[in-house]
C-alpha positions as CSV (number, residue, x, y, z in Angstrom):
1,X,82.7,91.9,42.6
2,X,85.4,94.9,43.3
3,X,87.7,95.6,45.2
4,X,87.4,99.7,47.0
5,X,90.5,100.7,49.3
6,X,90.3,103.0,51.9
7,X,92.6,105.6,51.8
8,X,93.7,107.3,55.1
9,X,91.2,111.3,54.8
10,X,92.6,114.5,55.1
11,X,91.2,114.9,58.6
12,X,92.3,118.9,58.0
13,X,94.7,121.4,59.9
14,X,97.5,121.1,57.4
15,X,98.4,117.1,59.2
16,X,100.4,115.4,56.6
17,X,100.2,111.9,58.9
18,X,98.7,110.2,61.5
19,X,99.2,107.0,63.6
20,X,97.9,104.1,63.5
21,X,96.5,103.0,66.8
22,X,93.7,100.6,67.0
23,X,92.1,98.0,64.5
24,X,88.3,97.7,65.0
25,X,88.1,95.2,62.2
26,X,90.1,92.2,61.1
27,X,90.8,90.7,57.6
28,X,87.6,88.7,56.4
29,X,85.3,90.4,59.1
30,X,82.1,91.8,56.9
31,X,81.6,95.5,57.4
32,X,78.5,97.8,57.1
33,X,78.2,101.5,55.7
34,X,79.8,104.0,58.3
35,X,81.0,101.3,60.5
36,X,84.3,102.0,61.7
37,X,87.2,100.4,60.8
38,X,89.9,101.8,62.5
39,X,91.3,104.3,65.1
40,X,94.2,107.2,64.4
41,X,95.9,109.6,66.3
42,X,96.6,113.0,65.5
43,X,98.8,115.2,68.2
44,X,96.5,114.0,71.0
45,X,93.4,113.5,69.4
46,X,92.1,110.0,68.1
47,X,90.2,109.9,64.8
48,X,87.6,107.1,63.9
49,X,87.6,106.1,60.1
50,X,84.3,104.9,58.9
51,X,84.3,102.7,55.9
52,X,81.9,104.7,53.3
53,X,80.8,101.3,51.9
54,X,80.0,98.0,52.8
55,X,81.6,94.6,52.3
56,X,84.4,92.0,53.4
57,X,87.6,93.1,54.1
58,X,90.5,91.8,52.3
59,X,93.6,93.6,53.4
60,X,95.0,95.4,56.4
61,X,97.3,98.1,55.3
62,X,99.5,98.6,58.3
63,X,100.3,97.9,61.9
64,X,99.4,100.1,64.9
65,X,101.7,102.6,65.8
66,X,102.8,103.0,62.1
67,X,102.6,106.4,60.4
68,X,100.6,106.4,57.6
69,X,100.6,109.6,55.0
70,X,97.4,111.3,54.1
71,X,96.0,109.4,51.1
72,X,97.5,105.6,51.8
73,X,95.5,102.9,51.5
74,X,94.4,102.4,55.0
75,X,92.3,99.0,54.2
76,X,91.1,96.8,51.4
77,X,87.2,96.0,51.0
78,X,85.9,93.5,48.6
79,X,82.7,95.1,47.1
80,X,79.0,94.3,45.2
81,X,79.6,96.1,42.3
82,X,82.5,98.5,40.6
83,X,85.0,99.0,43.3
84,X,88.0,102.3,42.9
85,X,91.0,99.7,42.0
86,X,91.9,97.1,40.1
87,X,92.6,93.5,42.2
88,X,96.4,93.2,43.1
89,X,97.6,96.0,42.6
90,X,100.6,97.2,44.9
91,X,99.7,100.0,47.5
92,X,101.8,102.9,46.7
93,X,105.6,103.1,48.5
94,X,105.1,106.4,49.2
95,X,102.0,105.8,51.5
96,X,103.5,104.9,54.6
97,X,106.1,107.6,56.3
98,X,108.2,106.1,58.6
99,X,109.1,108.0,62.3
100,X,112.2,109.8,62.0
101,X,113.0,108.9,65.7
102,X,112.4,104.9,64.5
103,X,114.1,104.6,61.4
104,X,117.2,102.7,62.9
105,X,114.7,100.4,64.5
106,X,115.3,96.8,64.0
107,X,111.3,96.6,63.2
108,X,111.8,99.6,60.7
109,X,111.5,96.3,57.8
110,X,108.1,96.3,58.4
111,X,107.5,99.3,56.2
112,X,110.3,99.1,53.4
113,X,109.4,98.6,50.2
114,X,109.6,95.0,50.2
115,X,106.6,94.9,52.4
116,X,104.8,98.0,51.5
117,X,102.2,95.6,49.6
118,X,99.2,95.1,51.8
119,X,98.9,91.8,53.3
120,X,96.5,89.5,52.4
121,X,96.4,89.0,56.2
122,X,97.1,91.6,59.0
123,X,100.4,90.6,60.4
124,X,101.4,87.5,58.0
125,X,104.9,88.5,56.2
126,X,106.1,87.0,53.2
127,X,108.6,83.5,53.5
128,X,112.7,84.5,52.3
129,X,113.8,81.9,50.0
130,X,116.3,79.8,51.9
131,X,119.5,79.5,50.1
132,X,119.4,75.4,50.1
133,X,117.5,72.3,51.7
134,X,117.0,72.8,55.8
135,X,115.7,70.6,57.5
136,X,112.3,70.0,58.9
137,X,111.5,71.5,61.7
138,X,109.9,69.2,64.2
139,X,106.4,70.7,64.7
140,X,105.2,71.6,67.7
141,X,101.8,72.9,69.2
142,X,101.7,76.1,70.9
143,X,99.3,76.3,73.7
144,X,96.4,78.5,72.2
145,X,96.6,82.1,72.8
146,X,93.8,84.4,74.6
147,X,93.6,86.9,72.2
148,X,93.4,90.5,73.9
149,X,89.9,92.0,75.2
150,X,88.6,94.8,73.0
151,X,87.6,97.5,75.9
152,X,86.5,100.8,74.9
153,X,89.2,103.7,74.8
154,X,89.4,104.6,78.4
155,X,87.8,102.0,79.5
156,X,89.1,100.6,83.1
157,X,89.3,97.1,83.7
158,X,87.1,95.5,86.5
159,X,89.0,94.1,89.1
160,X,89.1,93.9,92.8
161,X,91.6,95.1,94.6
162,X,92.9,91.6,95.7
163,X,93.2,90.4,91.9
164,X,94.8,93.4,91.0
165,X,97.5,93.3,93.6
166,X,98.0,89.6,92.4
167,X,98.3,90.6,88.9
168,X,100.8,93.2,89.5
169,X,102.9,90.1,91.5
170,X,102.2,88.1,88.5
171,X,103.9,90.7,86.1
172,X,100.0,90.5,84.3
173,X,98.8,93.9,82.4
174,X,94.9,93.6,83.0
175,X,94.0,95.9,80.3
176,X,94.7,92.2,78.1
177,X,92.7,90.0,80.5
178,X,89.5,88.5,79.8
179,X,87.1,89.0,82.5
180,X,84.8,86.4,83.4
181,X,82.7,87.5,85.9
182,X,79.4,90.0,85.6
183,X,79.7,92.8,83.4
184,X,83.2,91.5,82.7
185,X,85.0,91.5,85.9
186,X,88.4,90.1,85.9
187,X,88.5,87.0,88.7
188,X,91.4,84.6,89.9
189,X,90.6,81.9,87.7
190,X,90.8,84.4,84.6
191,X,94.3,85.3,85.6
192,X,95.4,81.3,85.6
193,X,93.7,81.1,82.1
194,X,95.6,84.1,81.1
195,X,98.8,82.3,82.6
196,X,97.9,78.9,80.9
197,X,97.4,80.4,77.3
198,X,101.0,81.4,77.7
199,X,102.4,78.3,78.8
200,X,103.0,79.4,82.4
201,X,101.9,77.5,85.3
202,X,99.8,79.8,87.9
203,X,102.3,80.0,90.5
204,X,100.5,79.5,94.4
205,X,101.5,79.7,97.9
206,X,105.6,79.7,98.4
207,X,105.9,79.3,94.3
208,X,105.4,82.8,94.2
209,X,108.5,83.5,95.8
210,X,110.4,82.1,93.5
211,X,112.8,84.0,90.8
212,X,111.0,85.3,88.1
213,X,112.8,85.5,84.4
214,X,111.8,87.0,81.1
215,X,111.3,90.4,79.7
216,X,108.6,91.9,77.5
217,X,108.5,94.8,74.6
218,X,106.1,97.4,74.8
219,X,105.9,99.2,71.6
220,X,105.5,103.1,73.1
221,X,102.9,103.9,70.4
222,X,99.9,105.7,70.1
223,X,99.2,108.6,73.2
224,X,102.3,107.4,75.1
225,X,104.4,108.3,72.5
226,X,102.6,111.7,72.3
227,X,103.1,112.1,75.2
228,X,106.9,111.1,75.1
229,X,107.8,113.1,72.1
230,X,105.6,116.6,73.9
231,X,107.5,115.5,77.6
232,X,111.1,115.6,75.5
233,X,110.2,118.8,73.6
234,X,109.6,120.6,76.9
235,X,112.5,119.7,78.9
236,X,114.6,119.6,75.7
237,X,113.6,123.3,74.9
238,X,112.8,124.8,78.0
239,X,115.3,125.8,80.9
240,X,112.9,124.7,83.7
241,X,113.5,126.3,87.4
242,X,110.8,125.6,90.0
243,X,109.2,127.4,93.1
244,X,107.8,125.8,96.0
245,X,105.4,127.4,98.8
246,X,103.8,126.3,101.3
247,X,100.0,127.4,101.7
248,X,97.4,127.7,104.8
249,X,94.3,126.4,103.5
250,X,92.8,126.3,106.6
251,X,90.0,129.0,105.9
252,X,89.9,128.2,102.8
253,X,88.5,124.7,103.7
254,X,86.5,125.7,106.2
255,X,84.5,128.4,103.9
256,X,84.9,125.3,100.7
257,X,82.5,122.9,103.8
258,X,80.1,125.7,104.7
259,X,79.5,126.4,100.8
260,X,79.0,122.9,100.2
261,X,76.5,123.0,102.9
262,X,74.5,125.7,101.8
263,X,74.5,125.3,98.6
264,X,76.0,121.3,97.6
265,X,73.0,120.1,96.4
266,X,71.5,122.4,94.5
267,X,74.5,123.3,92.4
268,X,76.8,120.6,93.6
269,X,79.7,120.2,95.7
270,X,83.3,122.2,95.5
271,X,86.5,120.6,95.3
272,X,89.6,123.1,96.8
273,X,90.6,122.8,92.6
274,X,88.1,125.7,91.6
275,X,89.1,128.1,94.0
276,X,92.9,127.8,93.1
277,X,91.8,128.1,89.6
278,X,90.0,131.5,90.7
279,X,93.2,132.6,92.4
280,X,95.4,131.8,89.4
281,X,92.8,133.8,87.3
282,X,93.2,136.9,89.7
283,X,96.7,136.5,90.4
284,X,97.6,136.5,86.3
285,X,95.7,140.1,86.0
286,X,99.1,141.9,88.2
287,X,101.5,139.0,86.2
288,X,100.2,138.9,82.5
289,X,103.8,137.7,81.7
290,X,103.2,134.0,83.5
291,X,99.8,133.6,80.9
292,X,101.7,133.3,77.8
293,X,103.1,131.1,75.1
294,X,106.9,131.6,73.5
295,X,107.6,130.8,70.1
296,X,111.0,130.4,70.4
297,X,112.0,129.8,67.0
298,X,110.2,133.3,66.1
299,X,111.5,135.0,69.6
300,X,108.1,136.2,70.4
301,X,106.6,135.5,73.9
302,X,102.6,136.2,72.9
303,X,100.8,137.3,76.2
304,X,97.2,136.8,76.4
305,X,94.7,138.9,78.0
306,X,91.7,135.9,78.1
307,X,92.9,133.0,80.5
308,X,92.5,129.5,79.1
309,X,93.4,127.1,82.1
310,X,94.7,123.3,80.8
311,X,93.8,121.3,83.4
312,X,96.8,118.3,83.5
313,X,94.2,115.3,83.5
314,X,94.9,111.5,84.2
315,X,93.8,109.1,81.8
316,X,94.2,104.7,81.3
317,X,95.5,105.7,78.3
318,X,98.2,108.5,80.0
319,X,98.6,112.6,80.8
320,X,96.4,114.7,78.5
321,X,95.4,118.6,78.9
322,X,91.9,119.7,78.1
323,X,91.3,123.2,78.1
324,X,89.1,125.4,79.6
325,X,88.6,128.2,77.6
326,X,88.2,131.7,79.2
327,X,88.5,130.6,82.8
328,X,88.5,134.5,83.8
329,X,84.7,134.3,83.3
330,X,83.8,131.7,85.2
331,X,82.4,131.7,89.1
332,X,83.4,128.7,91.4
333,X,80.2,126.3,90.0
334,X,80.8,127.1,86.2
335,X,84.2,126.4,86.4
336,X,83.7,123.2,88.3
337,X,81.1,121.9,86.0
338,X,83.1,122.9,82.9
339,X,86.4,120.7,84.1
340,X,83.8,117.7,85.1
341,X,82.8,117.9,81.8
342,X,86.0,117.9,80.3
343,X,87.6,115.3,82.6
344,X,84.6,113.2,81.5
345,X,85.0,113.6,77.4
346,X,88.9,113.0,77.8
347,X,89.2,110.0,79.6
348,X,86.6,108.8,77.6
349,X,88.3,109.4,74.7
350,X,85.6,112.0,73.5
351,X,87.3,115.3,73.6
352,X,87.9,117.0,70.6
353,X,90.9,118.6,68.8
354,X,90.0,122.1,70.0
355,X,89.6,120.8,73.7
356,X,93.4,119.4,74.0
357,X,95.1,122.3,72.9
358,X,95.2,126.1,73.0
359,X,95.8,126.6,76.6
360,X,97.8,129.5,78.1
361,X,98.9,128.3,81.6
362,X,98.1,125.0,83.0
363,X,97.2,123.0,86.6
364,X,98.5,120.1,87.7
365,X,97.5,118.1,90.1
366,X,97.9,114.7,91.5
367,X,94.9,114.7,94.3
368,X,95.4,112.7,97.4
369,X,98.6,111.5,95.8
370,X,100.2,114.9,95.1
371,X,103.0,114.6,97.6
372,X,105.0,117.3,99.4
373,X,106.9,118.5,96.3
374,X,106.7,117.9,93.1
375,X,108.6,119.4,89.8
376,X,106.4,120.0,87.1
377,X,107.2,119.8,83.4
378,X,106.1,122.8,81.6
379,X,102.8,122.8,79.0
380,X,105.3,123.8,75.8
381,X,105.1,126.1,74.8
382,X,103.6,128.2,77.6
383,X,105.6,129.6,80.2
384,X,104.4,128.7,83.4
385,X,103.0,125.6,85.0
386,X,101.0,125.5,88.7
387,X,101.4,122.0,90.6
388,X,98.9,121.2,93.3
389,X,100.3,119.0,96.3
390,X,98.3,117.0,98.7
391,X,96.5,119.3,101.9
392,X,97.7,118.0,105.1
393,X,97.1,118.4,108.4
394,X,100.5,119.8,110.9
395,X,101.1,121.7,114.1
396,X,101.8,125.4,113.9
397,X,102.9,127.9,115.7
398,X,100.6,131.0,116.2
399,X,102.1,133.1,119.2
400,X,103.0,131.1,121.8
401,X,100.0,128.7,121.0
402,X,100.2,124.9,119.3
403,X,97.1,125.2,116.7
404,X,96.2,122.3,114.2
405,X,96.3,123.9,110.3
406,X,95.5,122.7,106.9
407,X,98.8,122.7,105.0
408,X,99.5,122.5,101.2
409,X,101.7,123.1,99.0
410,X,102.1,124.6,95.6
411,X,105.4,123.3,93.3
412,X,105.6,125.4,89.9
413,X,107.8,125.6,87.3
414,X,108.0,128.8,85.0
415,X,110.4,129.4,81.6
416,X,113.5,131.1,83.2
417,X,113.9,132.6,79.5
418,X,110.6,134.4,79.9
419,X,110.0,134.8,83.9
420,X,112.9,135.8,86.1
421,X,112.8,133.9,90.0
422,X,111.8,137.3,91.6
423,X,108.6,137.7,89.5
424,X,107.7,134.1,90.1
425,X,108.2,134.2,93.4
426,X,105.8,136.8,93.4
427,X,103.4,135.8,91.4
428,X,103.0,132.7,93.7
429,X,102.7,135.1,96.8
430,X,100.0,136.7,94.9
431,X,97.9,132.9,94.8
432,X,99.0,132.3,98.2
433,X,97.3,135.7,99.5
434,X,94.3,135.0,98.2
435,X,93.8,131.7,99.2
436,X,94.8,132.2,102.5
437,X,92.4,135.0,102.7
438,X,89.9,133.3,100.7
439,X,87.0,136.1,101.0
440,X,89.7,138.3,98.7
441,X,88.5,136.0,95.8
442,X,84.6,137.2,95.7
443,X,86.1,141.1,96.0
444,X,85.9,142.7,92.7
């Protein structure tokens, strides 16, 4: 038998280190050829690692959210045969990089040298010598722990809406509930069970208004950190101001219905987001300055003639921005099916390295929930951001007559280094003519 460690790949794109995020396998699991053994994340794409052998695995060699250098010994695998190192030897110091905005973290131990060694089980640590006799401990049994669900990246758990509002009374994160019920539906009695693996009584009737104590860590790893470290970066780097108009979409949503109409079901229905895309699109050929990226640290603002859109997308998992590439040659239909298809791969985890980044100007939008203003954070390092708010329906004045409109508003923030108020200002009169005049954006 041998022993063949798995050492993190070059997955490419000059990336000296990635993050740990998920363990697909634990230590004396068996693993086949090409099964995979564990997830990483790069800017905002996550990696699978297959093993390239098969065998039982002996060591775990990190914890998730550490960074691990290209080249570290990522897991342990004992092996039929020859394996690529000799048993017990030390993984390398050097493998390991440790975050420069963690190193004064009191968990920062877990990767110094004394502990670099991979474990001969993920998560036990070695026992410090006492420095005389203690006592013994009285022992006492813990109440057995649930260990969490493994869901799919993405993957929403199944709950109605009655457990879920209990849950959220209950302080419970469902995403680490088993579910009990059919295709894994998460039912009261699987929150109690939750509860009493925990040593918490299931509190019911006037016991749930009682005072509730305790606090919890959340380690902010994986895409929430990404997304923390890009959400910093902007508002650290940018000098945000913001521009709010408000839109009559009532033609607009009256031409959107008799489309769908006609022509719904043979190349499916419009949403309003495909025709303010179109706008954008037109609107950007008189502003070229808003679809552009600044390198600040060169002092060159690059403007770009094609239009990649990021669409702002929500996902279990948090905010990411696919790209659709070369929006200006899109109709209504193409683009709509091209963002489906997108929203589809990213919150399933499925989107690929050149589908998160590259974009030139981005959407937002929060759907039904969009509000009456928002303030959007930029898309570093592009210069511009459009924020979609919620269509509602108000009285308006038109003459001396009371009519009943379609309202919206748009809230956008631009780069005051780059774009000057005037020319933003503009640029959003431009959207807002053509989608109050929506036939404008079929007129070549």
């Amino acid at each position: 038998m041998g022993i063949y460690a798995i050492k993190m790949p070059d997955i490419g794109e000059g990336i000296a280190e990635v993050e740990l995020v998920e363990w697909r396998v634990k230590t004396g699991d068996e693993v086949k050829e090409d099964q995979v053994v564990a997830d990483v994340m790069t800017d905002k794409a996550t990696v699978e690692i297959p093993s390239p052998v098969a065998g039982k695995v002996l060591e775990l060699g990190g914890q998730p959210g550490q960074l691990m250098a290209v080249g570290a010994e990522l897991v342990r695998i004992e092996v039929a045969g020859e394996g690529n190192v000799k048993a017990g030897a030390p993984a390398k110091a050097a493998a390991v990089a440790i975050p420069p905005d963690r190193k004064d973290d009191v968990t920062v131990e877990n990767v110094t040298a004394d502990t670099l060694s991979l474990r001969g089980k993920a998560g036990e640590t070695a026992q410090r010598p006492s420095s005389g006799p203690a006592a013994e401990p009285p022992q006492v049994t813990p109440p057995p722990v649930t260990p969490a669900p493994r869901r799919a990246p993405g993957e929403r758990p199944i709950a109605s809406p009655a457990v879920r509002r209990r849950a959220w009374e209950l302080g419970i994160e469902l995403q680490f509930v088993h579910g009990s019920g059919p295709a894994g539906r998460i039912e009261h009695a699987d929150l109690d069970v939750y509860l009493a693996s925990r040593g918490q009584p299931a509190p019911t009737g006037a016991a749930r208004l009682r005072e509730r104590q305790g606090e919890e860590a959340i380690p902010v790893i994986g895409l929430r950190r990404k997304i923390a470290q890009k959400m910093q970066e902007a508002k650290r780097r940018i000098p945000h101001f913001s521009y709010v108009e408000e839109i009559d979409v009532t033609e607009l949503e009256a031409l959107r219905a008799k489309i769908n109409t006609r022509h719904g079901v043979a190349r499916g229905k419009l949403t309003v987001l495909p025709f303010i895309a179109r706008a954008v699109v037109l609107a950007l050929e008189e502003f070229p300055m808003m679809n552009a990226r600044f390198d600040d640290d060169a002092g060159v603002v690059t403007r770009y003639q094609p239009v990649h859109l990021g669409i702002a997308t929500q996902t279990d998992a948090g905010l990411m921005v696919p790209v659709l590439r070369h929006a200006e040659a899109m109709d209504l239909w193409g683009f709509a099916r091209e963002v489906t298809r997108l929203a589809e791969a990213t919150r399933t985890g499925k989107a690929g390295r050149d589908e998160l980044a590259g974009s030139t100007i981005t959407i937002t939008s929060l759907g039904p929930l969009g509000g009456i203003v928002t303030t959007p954070v930029i898309n570093h390092p592009e210069v511009a951001i459009v924020g979609v708010n919620r269509i509602v329906e108000r009285p308006v004045f038109q003459g001396d007559a009371v009519v009943k409109r379609s309202l919206m508003n748009l809230s956008s923030s631009f780069d005051h280094r780059v774009v000057d108020g005037m020319d933003a200002a503009r640029f959003i009169q431009a959207v807002r003519a053509l989608l109050e005049t929506p036939a404008l954006l079929f007129v070549e």
